[in-house]
Structures are given as structure tokens and as C-alpha cells.
N, C-alpha and C positions, 0 to 999 in steps of 0.2 A: 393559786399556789401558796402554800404554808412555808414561810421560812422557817429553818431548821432552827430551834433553840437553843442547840451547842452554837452556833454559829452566834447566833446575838449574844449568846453568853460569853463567846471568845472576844469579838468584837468590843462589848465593851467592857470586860475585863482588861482589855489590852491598851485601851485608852484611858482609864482607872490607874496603869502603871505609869505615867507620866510622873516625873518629882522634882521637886521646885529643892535647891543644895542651896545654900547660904555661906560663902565663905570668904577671906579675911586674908589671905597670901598669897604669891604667884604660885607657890607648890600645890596647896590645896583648889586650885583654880584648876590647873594643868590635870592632877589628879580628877578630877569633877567632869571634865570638858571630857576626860579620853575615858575615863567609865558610863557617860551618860548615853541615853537609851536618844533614839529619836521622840520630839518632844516634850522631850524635860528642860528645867529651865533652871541655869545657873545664875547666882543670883555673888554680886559682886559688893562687898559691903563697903557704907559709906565712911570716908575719911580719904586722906592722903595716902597715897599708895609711893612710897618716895624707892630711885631707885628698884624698880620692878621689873623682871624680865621676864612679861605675862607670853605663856606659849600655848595656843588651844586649838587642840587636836582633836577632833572629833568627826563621828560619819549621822550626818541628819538625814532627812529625807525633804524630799521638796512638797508632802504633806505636810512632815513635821519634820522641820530644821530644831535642832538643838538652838537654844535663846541664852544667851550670853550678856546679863542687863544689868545697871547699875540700882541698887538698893531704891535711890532716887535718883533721876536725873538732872546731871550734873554737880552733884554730892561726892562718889567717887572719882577722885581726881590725882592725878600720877604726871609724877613731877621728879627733878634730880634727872639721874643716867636711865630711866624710866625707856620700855622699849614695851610692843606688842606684837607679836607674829602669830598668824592663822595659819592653820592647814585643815585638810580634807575637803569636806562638801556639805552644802546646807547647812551654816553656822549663823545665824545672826547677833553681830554685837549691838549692844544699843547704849546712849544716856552718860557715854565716858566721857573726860575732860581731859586731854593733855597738854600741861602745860608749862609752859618755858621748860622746857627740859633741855638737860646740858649735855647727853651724849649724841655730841655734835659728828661722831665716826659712821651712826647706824642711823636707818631709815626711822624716821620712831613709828606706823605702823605698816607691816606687808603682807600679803594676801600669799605669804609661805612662811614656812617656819624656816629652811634653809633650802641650797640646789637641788636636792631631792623630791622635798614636799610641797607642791602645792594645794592652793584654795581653789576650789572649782564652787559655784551656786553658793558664795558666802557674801552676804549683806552685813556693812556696817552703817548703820544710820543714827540720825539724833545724835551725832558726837559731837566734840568740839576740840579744834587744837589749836592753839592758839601760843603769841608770844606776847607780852605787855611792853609798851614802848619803853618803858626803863629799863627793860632786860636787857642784856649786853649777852649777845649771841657767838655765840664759839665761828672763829672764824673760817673751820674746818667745814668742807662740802659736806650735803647730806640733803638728805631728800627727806619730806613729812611721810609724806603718802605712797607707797610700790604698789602696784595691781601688778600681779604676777598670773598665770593660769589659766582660769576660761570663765567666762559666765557670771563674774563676781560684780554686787553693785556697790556704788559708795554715795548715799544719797540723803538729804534732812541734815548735815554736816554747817559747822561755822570754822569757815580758816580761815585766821586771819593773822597776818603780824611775823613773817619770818623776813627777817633781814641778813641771813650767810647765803653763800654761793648755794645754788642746788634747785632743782627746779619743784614745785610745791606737792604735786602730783606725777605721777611719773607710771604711765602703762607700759610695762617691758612685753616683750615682742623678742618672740625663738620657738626651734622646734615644741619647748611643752607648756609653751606662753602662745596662745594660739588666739587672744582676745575676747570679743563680743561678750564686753563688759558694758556699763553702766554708770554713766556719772550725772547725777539727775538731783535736782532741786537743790543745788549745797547754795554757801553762800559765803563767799568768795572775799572777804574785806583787805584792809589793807595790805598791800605789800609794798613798803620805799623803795624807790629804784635803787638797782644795784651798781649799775656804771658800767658792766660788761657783760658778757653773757653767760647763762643759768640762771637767770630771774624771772624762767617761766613759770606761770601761775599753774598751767597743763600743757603736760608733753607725750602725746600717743605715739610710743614708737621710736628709735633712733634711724641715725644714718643708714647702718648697717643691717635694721630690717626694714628700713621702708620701702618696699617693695611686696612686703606681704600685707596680704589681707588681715584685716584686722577687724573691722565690721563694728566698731565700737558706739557706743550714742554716749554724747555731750547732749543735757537737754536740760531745760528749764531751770539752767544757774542762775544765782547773780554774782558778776565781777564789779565790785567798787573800789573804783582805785589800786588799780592793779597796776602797780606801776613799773614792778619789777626789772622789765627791760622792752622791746621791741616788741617781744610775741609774748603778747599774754596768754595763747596759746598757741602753742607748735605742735602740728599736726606733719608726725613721719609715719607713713604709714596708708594703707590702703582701705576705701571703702567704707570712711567713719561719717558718723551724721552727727550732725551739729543745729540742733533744733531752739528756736525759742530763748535762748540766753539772751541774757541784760547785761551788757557791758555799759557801766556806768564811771565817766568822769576816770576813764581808765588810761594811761599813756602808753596805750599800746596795743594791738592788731589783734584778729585770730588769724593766722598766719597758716596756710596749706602750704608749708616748708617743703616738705617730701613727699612721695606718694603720690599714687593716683585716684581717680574716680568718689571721690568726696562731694556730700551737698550740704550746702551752707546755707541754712534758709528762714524765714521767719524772725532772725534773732532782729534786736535791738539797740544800738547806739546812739548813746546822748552824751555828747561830750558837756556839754553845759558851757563852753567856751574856755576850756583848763586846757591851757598850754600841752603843745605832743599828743591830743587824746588819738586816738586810727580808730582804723573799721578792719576791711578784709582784706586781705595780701594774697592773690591766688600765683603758682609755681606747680607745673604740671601737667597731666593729661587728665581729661578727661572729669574735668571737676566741675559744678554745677552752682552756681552762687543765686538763692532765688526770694523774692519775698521779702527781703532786709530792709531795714529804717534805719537812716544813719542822718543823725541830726548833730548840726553845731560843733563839729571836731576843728580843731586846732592844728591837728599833722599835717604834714605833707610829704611828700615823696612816697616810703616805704610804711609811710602812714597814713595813705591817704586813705579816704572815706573808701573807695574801693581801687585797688592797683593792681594791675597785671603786668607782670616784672618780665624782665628780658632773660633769655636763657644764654648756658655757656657749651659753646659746641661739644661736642661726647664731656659731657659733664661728668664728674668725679659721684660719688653716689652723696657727697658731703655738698656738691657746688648747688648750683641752679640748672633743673632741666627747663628745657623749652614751656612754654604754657602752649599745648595743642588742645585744639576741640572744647574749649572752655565754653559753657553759657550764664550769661549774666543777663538774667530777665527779671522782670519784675518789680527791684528795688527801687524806693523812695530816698533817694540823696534832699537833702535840704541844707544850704547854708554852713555849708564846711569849706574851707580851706583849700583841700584841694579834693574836688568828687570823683568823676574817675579818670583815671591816668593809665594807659595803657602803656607798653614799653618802655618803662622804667629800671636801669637796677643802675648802681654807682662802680659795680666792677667793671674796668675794662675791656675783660677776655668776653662778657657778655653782650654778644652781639647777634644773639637770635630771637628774632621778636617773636611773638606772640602770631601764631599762625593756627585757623579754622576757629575763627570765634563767630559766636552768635550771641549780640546783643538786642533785646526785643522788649518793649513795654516797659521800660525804665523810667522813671521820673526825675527828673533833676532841676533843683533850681540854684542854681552857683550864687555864692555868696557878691554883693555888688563890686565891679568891675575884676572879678576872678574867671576861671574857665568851667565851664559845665565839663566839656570832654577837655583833655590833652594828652595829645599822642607825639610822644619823644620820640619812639621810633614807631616808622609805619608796619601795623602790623599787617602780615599777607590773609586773602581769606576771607576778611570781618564781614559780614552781613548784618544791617542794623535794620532794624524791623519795627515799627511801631512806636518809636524812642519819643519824647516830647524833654524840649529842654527849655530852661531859661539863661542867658549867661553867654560869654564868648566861646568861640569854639579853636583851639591851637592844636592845627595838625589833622585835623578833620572838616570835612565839608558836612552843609547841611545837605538835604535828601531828602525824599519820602519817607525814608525810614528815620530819619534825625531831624526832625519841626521844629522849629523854636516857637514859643506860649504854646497857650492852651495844655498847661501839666495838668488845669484842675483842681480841686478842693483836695488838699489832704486833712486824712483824720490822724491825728496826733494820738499813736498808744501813751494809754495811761499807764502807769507805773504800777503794778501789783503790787498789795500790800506787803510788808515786808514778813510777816509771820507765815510766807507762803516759800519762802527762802531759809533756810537752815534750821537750828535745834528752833527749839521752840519755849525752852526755858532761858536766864539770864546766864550767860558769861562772864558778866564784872562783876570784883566783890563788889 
């Protein structure tokens, strides 16, 4: 069969119309973004972009996303009362810098332009936002990051350094916020503890939608020193995976707050022995904690290496629900503080343990004269399966399914290099 020659002639005539725009303001940007064709490529030029109120509108295609890129990366850099808002589909930003910016009111960037407009299939990668420790930070709330919409990734990213209230990242969750987004390879650096709460590093979800699905992947971050508060990440919200992350030297949990049916699996803990470091906080039904390495943490309680917290009867959609049907298989605990701790919480009204759990194939070897298990309150249910421990036991009996020795040789994950974690050019002068 002979392909038609108009046909090739259209085809790559059509791909010939692709055009690279060069421009220098946020009007000329806005302008550029809402006339470009799928495929062309907006080209962002280098210098300080001070005070900016970038807004880029545009319809790509998932062939060809319209490309939204800095001159060089990390060259252009936007700074002052500086904001960014996407809207439409198939957009990719790349190669930006923002930095200390002081309009401490607004998100500095969201995945919509305003209530109306969302980003659906838009990628921002390669960026960098950052705050430098001699910045003095407005002490007005605000959030760095909004995922708003459906399908949007934010990944190749360096955050680091916000010290006001507001949590880093933030996945909103509503009727036309419908999720199954993408938060993959960033890298995650400091945040000083804030002293109360909103010093999450990521938050999928509030109170008030955690109950819908949300279907999200956390995967292949790094958290260093993420100290911000308790939950370096809070998870409201239904049905997210959480793959492969590096929480490093961090003082603080990934935390399954709200919501149900979440798996927490393969990730990474090394506290290195820093004071307050946690692991995993599970709260809910139906949540799955598998595969995890949690080395040398410092926490205890609602930080422990792995904790399963007490529920509060008809909980408020803000309290704590019962932890039902949970399984925790798998994990390599080594030499934390406290490993795992079942039926934990410090409120009083919480007095529903943890009920249909399945523990199986866990390794533990408790730090010397600590507990491998300890169960505050008995949970109903529990079936331990396979378990090997080293260390005392409070609140649990040994079993066939819970041996003491013979855990076995653990192989110790190596550390990925770090140019496998965020931009890939420098961020300090």
C-alpha cells in the first residue's frame, strides 16, 4: 500500500509549524503561552524576573505539550512578590528558580490560574525554590507548591528552606480537584522546625476531603532534614502510594493522618542517630505498610519507627479514626528507639485500638535493652505471621508467628547518588 503524499506532506508540514518565542515579561509570556500551537516552545529569558505575576494558559497535547523553559537553567530567576499560575493541559515548565520571594499572601506556584481554571497533564520539573537561611520570611501563611486539577506532575524539583507557617506542598482535593497526580524524584532539603503545626513538607488532601480518592504517587523523593514538624508528610486523603522515598535525618513521620487504603512501601529511613528522626504513623482502614528500612531513628511515640495509633470513637472527620485491617509486612526495623508500637495516641477520648491487623515477615532488631514490639493498648484481631525479632517484648507474647533471633543478614540500602534527586544544575551563588 502507497501512502498518500498529501498525507506526508500534511504531516510534516505540520510538525515544521512548531516555534521556539523568546521572551522577557510576564505579559509577553501570558501572550506566547495562550497563542502557542501544541509543540512550540516558550522560551523564558535569562535574568531576574523581580515581582512577576507569570500566568500560562495554554492547550498542549500529550504528543506535544506546549514547553515553557528557562533560556538556561537556572539563569532565569524570580524573586520579590514573584507568583506563577498554570492553567489548561499539557504544559511543561522547566529550569525556573524561585527565590526568597516575599509575597508571603499567595502560593508562589499552583497548578490553576484562579477557581475557574485548572491544570490538568501539566509538568513542572528541573525547578528550584528555595529560601537562603539569612532570609527572613514573612510571617504570613502560604504554601510554595498547590496541585490543583487532575493528572499533573511535579518532579526533578529542589525545595528547600521555607521557614513561615504553611505546608511545602499542598494537593487540594474537591469536586474539580479530582487528583492522580505525581510527585517523583524532587528533593526535598531543609526545613527548621516550626513549633506547631503546618510545617508539612507534603500534604495530599485536607480534613474535609479525606475521604475521597485521590489515587496520588509520592515516589522516589528525597527528604533531608525535614524538620518542619511531626508529619513530614500528611496523607488526607484516599488510595495514594508512596513509593521508594529517602527520608533522611528527618524529625519527622510520613504520617497516613486521614483516609483510607494507602501503601507505604519500599521507602527508606536513616535517621543517623538526630534526635526526634520517625518512620511511619499509620491511622485508618485499610492501609498496607510493606518493604520499609527504618534504620537508627531517635523518636518515639508518634514517632516511632513504625506506630499504629489508637482511634476516637465516631471520630470527627479532623480526630483519629480507628486503625482497622492494616498490614505491616515486610519491614526491616534496625536499632531505633522505639520499632513498633501498636496502640499509641496521647489523647484521652482515644480509646480504640487497633483492630484486624496482620503482621507477617517483619524483621526487627531493637536497639539494646529497648522493645522490638510494644503494645500500650491490646489490639483485637492481630495475627503475627512469620515475624523474627531481637529485643524485649511489652504487651505481646512470643509465638510462632513472633521468634526471637535468627532475623538474618540484612543488606544495608545504599544511598543513591544525589544528582538522581532534584534539578540537576547548582542552586547557590
Amino acid at each position: 500500500m502507497r501512502f498518500p503524499v498529501f498525507l506526508f506532506c500534511l504531516l510534516v508540514g505540520s510538525a515544521s509549524l512548531a516555534a521556539e518565542v523568546t521572551v522577557s515579561d510576564p505579559e509577553s509570556a501570558r501572550k506566547a503561552v495562550r497563542d502557542a500551537k501544541p509543540g512550540d516552545v516558550i522560551i523564558l529569558a535569562a535574568g531576574e524576573w523581580k515581582d512577576a505575576d507569570l500566568r500560562l494558559d495554554g492547550e498542549g497535547t500529550a504528543e506535544q505539550p506546549i514547553t515553557i523553559r528557562a533560556e538556561t537553567p537556572g539563569k532565569t530567576i524570580f524573586t520579590g512578590a514573584s507568583r506563577i499560575r498554570l492553567g489548561g493541559s499539557h504544559l511543561v515548565v522547566s529550569g525556573l528558580w524561585l527565590k526568597n520571594l516575599s509575597g508571603a499572601q499567595a502560593d508562589w506556584l499552583e497548578y490553576r490560574i484562579d477557581s475557574k481554571r485548572r491544570a490538568s497533564h501539566c509538568r513542572v520539573t528541573d525547578c528550584a525554590f528555595t529560601e537562603s537561611e539569612d532570609f527572613t520570611a514573612a510571617e504570613t501563611e502560604n504554601r510554595w507548591i498547590g496541585i490543583y486539577g487532575s493528572h499533573n506532575v511535579l518532579d526533578r524539583c529542589r525545595i528547600e528552606g521555607k521557614k513561615n507557617k504553611g505546608t511545602t506542598v499542598v494537593v487540594w482535593l474537591g469536586e474539580e480537584d479530582t487528583g492522580s497526580h505525581r510527585i517523583e524524584a524532587n528533593h526535598f532539603g531543609k526545613r527548621p522546625r516550626l513549633g506547631k503545626n503546618g510545617g508539612e513538607t507534603i500534604r495530599v488532601g485536607d480534613s474535609k476531603t479525606s475521604m475521597q480518592q485521590a489515587d496520588c504517587l509520592v515516589q522516589g523523593n528525597l527528604f533531608h532534614q525535614c524538620d518542619g514538624e511531626t508529619e513530614a508528610i500528611s496523607n488526607k486523603s484516599c488510595g495514594n502510594r508512596y513509593l521508594g522515598n529517602w527520608f533522611v535525618e528527618t524529625q519527622g513521620t510520613l504520617t497516613l493522618r486521614h483516609g483510607n487504603g494507602c501503601l507505604v512501601e519500599g521507602n527508606v529511613f536513616l535517621g543517623k542517630h538526630r534526635s526526634s528522626t520517625g518512620g511511619i504513623r499509620v491511622i485508618g482502614e485499610d492501609h498496607v505498610v510493606a518493604g520499609n528500612f527504618l534504620r537508627d531513628l531517635e523518636g518515639d511515640n508518634f514517632r516511632s519507627a513504625i506506630c499504629l495509633v489508637n482511634g476516637i470513637p465516631d471520630s470527627p472527620a479532623n480526630g483519629y479514626h480507628q486503625v482497622k485491617n492494616a498490614t505491616i509486612r515486610d519491614n526491616v526495623v534496625i536499632n531505633c528507639k522505639d520499632s513498633l508500637l501498636i496502640g499509641h495516641n496521647d489523647e484521652e477520648e482515644a480509646t480504640l485500638a487497633p483492630d484486624g491487623i496482620v503482621v507477617s515477615g517483619n524483621r526487627i532488631e531493637a536497639r539494646e535493652g529497648r522493645e522490638a514490639v510494644r503494645m500500650e493498648k491490646l489490639a483485637t484481631h492481630v495475627e503475627w505471621r512469620e515475624n523474627r525479632y531481637e529485643g524485649k517484648l511489652n504487651g505481646a507474647e512470643a509465638s510462632d508467628g513472633l521468634r526471637s533471633g535468627g532475623i538474618g543478614e540484612i543488606h544495608f540500602p545504599e544511598m543513591p547518588a544525589m544528582e538522581r534527586f532534584g534539578t540537576t544544575w547548582p542552586v547557590s551563588e
